[in-house]
Each structure stands twice: as C-alpha cells, then as structure tokens.
C-alpha positions as CSV (number, residue, x, y, z in Angstrom):
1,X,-65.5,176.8,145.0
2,X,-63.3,178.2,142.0
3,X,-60.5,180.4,143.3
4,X,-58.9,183.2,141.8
5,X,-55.5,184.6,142.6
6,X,-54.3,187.6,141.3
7,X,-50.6,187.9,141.7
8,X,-50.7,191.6,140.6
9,X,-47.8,194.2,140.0
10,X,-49.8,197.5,141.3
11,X,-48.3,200.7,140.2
12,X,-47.6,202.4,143.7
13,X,-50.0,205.0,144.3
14,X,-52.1,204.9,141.3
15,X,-55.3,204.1,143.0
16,X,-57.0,204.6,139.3
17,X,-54.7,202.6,137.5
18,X,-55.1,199.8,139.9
19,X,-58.7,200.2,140.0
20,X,-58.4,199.7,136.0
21,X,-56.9,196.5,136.2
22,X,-59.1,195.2,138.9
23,X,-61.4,195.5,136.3
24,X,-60.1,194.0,133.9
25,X,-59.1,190.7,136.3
26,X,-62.5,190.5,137.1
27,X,-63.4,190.2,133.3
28,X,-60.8,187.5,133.4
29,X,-61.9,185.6,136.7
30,X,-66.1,186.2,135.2
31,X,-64.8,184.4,132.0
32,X,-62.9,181.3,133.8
33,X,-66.6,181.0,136.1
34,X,-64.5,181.8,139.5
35,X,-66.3,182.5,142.4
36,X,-64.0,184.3,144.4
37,X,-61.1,187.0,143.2
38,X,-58.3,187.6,145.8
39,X,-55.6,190.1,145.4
40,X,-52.5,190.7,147.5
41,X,-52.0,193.3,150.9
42,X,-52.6,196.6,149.6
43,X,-53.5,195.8,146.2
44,X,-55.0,198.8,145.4
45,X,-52.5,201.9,146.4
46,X,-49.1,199.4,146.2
47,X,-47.1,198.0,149.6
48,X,-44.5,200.7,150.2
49,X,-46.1,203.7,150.2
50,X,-45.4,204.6,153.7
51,X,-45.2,208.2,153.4
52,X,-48.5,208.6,151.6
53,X,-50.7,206.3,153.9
54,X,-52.6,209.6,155.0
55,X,-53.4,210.5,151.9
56,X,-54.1,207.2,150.3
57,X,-56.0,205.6,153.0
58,X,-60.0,204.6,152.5
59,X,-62.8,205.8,154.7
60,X,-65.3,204.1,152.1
61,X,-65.2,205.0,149.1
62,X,-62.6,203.0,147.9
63,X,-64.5,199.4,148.8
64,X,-67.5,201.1,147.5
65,X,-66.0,200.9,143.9
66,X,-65.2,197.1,144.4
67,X,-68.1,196.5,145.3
68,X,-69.6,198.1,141.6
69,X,-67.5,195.5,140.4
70,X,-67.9,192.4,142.3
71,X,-71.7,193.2,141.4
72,X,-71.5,193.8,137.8
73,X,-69.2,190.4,137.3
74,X,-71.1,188.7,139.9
75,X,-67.8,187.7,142.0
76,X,-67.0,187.1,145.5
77,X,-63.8,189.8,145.8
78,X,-61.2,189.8,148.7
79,X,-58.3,193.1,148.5
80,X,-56.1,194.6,150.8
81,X,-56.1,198.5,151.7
82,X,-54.9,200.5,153.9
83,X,-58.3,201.9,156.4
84,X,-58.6,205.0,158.1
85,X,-60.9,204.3,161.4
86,X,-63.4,206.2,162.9
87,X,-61.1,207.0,165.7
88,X,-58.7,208.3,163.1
89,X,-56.0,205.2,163.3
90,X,-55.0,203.1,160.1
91,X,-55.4,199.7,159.9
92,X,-53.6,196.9,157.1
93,X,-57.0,195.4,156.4
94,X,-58.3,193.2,153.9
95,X,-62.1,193.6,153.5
96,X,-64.0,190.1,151.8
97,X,-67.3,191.7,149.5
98,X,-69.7,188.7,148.3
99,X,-71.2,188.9,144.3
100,X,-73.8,191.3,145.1
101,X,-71.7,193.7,146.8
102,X,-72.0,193.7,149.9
103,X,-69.2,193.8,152.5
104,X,-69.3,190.2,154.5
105,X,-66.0,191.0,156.1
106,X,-63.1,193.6,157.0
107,X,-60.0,192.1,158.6
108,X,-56.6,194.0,160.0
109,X,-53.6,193.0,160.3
110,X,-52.8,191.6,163.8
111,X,-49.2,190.5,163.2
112,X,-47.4,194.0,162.4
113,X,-44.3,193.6,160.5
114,X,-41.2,196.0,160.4
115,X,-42.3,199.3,160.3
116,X,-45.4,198.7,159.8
117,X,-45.6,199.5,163.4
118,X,-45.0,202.7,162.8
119,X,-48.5,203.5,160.8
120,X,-50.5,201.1,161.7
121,X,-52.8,200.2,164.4
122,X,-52.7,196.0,165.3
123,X,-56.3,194.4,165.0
124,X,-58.1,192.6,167.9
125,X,-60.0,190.2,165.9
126,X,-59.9,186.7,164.5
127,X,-62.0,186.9,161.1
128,X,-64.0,183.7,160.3
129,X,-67.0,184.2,158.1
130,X,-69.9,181.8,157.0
131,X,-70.3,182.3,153.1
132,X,-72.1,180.5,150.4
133,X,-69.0,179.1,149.3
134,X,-67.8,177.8,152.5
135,X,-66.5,179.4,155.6
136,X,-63.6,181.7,154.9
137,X,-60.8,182.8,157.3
138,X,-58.7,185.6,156.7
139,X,-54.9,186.4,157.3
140,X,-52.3,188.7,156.3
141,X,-49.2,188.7,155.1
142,X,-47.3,188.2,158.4
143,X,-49.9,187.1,159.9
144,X,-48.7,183.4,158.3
145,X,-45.2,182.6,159.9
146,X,-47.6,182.8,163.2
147,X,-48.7,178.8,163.8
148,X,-51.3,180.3,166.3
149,X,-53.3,182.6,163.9
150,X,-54.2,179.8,161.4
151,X,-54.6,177.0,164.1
152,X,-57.2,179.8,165.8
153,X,-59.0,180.0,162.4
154,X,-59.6,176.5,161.8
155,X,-61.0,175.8,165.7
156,X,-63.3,178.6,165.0
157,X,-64.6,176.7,161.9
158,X,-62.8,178.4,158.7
159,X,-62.9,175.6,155.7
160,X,-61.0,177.9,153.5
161,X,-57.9,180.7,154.9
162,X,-56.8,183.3,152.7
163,X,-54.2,185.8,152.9
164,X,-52.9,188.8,151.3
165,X,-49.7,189.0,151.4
166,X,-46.6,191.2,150.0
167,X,-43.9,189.2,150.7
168,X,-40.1,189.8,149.0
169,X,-37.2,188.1,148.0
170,X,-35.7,185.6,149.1
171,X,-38.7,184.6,151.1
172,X,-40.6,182.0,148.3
173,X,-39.6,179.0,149.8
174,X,-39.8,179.9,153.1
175,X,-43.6,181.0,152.0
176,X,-44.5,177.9,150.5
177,X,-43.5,175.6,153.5
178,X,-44.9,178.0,155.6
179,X,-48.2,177.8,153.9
180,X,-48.6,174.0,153.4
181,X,-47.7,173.3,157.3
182,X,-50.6,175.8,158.3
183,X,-52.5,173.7,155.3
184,X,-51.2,170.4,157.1
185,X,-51.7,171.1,160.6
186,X,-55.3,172.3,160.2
187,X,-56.5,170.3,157.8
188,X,-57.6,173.2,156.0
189,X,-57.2,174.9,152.4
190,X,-54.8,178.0,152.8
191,X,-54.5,180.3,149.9
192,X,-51.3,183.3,150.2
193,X,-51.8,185.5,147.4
194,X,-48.7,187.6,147.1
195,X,-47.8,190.4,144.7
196,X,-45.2,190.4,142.0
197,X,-42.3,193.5,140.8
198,X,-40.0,195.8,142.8
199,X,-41.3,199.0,145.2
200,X,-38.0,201.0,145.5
201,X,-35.3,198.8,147.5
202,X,-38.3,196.2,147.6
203,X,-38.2,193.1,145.7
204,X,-41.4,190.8,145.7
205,X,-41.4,187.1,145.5
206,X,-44.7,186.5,144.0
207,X,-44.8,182.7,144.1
208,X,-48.3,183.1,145.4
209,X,-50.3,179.0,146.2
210,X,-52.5,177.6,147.3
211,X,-52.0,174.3,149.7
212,X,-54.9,171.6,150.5
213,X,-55.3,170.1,153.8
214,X,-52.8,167.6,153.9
215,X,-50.2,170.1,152.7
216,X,-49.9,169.4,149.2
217,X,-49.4,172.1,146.5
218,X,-52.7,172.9,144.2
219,X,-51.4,175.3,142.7
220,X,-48.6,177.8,142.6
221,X,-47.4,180.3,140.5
222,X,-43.3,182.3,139.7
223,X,-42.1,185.1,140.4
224,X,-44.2,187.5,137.6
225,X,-47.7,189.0,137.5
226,X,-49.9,186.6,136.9
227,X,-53.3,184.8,137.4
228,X,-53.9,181.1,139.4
229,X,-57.1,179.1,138.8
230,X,-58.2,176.4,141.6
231,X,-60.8,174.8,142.1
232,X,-61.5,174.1,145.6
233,X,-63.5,170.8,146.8
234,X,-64.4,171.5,150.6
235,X,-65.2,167.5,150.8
236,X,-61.4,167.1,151.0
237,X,-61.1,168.2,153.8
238,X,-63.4,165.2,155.8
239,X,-61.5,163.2,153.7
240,X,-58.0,164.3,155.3
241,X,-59.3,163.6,158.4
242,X,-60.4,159.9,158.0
243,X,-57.2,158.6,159.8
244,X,-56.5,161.3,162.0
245,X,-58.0,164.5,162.7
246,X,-55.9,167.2,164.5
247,X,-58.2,169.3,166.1
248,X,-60.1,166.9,167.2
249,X,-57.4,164.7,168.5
250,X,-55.1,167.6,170.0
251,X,-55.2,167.7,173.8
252,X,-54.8,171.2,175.5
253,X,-51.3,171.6,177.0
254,X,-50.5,172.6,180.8
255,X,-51.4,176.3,181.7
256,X,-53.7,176.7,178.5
257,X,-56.8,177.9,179.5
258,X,-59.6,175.7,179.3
C-alpha cells in the first residue's frame, strides 16, 4: 500500500476552499500512484470552530463531494468532519471512502478531549474494516494516548491504524513516542496525520508519521503543511513477529473478562 499524508493548514471555516485544495492533493497523491489519502480531524471546516459546529456540520453532502473525487483520481480517501446524526447529536468522525466512492467506513471519536465534550456526542464503536489494501483501523486524535483503543484494534484484526489527529504545540514529541509504542506494542503500522498553522490561541504541531510494527519511524514530517509518501509492506508485520508475537503471547490479566 502507498500512503498519503496530508499535513494540511485548512482555512477555518472555508468548507470551499478546503474542498479546493483536497483537490488539488488528490492531483498530487494520483501523480505519486498512492492508494490511500488521509487528512487530519476536521480537515475540511478547520479544528476550532466551536461556535459554528451547527452550521458547519455534514448530514451528507459534504462526503458526497469526496467521494466525486476519490472516484475521479481513483484513491482510497480518509477525512475528518464534524457529523450531524439522525438523532440530531454531532459526532468528531472520520469517514474512510474506497477509489470508487463509496463509503467503507465512518468512525467517531470515542476519546473526547477538552471541550470537545461540550459538542460532541462520544462514539460506541471500535472501527476495523477489511479493504483491498489491507485491513484498516481507525482512531482519532485523542483517541492515541489511550493504550487500550489501538491494542483493541489490532486483536480485532487491523493491519494498518490510522488517525486524524489535530494535535498542538508542544505535544510532537510526546506524539511520536506515543505513536511508535502503539506501533510497537501491536505489531502494527500506525499512521497520525496531524494538521499544521495556528486557529486563534491554537498552535499545531504538525509533525504528522507514520511508525512500523516494531516502532521504528517510516516517515515523519516538521512542523509546516506538507505532504508524506510511504509505502507500506503488510508482510512486515509477520516478519516482526518471528521472535515474539504480542498478541498472541499476552495472557489475560485477573478480573479481565474472558
């Protein structure tokens, strides 16, 4: 699999201009023969836009316009938005469309940060889907400084976890080691594609990477807008696992439920 990051700088709001520039990075990820274009936690409208969640959330049509684009550049397209459910809540959600469209996956958020209680509705659901690329587990954003949600992922069979993620400064460090231990501990691929720039008293880290299963660094970007290019060889991960396999060797502990 050849993966994509997009460590974008979305202007806040501008659902049109964002849309734009989606465009134009799947030009960019068509040309370098990616297979899959992620983009950071609510790539499309910007993080901090708190205030306007009501009128900038999707009911549809704003992953229908992806999806026009993952077909015409034939690409496999993961993007966070803000959802407005059917019972009226919001979700954080990051919704996975294959390269002919059509939607294979919508996650939200479990792991609320800040006040992101305040607007949002926590999701239920683990997210593992089966793809032509590999299997594919999805996270966001906080959902990564929680051992639990990536260890869930991999004993439910994900190959490959992505996340969305807006994380800010000073955090790229702590972002990187958090994201090679869930790579490490799993035996997994984990991909955290953050944003880039400043949203008001918000300063972004970018540093986005993406970690193979025995933790090391494949790729990783700095702190500006920018692109990452990986390719991603699922056999690595039986190959980790030669000399000890963690999930396989890990024994339940007392009270877990068997």
């Amino acid at each position: 699999m050849r993966l994509m990051l997009a460590q974008t700088d979305p202007v806040t709001g501008d659902i049109a201009a964002n849309l734009s520039a989606l465009e134009g990075l799947c030009r960019q990820a068509e040309a370098a023969g990616a297979n899959l274009l992620a983009l950071p936690e609510l790539a499309l409208t910007g993080y901090n836009v708190f205030d306007r969640l009501d009128e900038l959330a999707d009911e549809g049509a704003l992953v229908d316009r992806v999806a026009s684009l993952a077909r015409q550049y034939h690409l496999h397209v993961l993007f966070g938005l803000a959802l407005r459910q059917a019972d009226g809540r919001l979700t954080n959600s990051a919704v996975l469309l294959d390269d002919e469209g059509h939607q294979l996956a919508c996650y939200h958020k479990r792991q609320l940060w800040d006040r992101e209680h305040r607007y949002f509705a926590p999701g239920d659901e683990l997210c593992v889907v089966d793809t032509r690329l590999g299997k594919l587990g999805l996270m966001i954003c906080y959902d990564n400084e929680f051992p639990e949600m990536a260890r869930a992922l991999a004993q439910a069979g994900a190959e490959v976890i992505l996340s969305p993620t807006a994380n800010m400064v000073p955090n790229a460090d702590r972002q990187q080691l958090q994201i090679r231990a869930r790579a490490m501990d799993n035996q997994r691929f984990v991909a955290c594609i953050n944003r880039s720039g400043v949203e008001d008293t918000l300063h972004y880290c970018g540093n986005s990477l993406v970690a193979g299963p025995d933790g090391e660094v494949l790729g990783r970007l700095g702190n500006d807008a920018a692109v990452l290019i990986v390719d991603l060889d699922l056999e690595r991960i039986h190959e980790s696992r030669v000399h000890q396999d963690y999930l396989k060797d890990l024994r339940p502990l007392p009270g877990d439920r068997q």
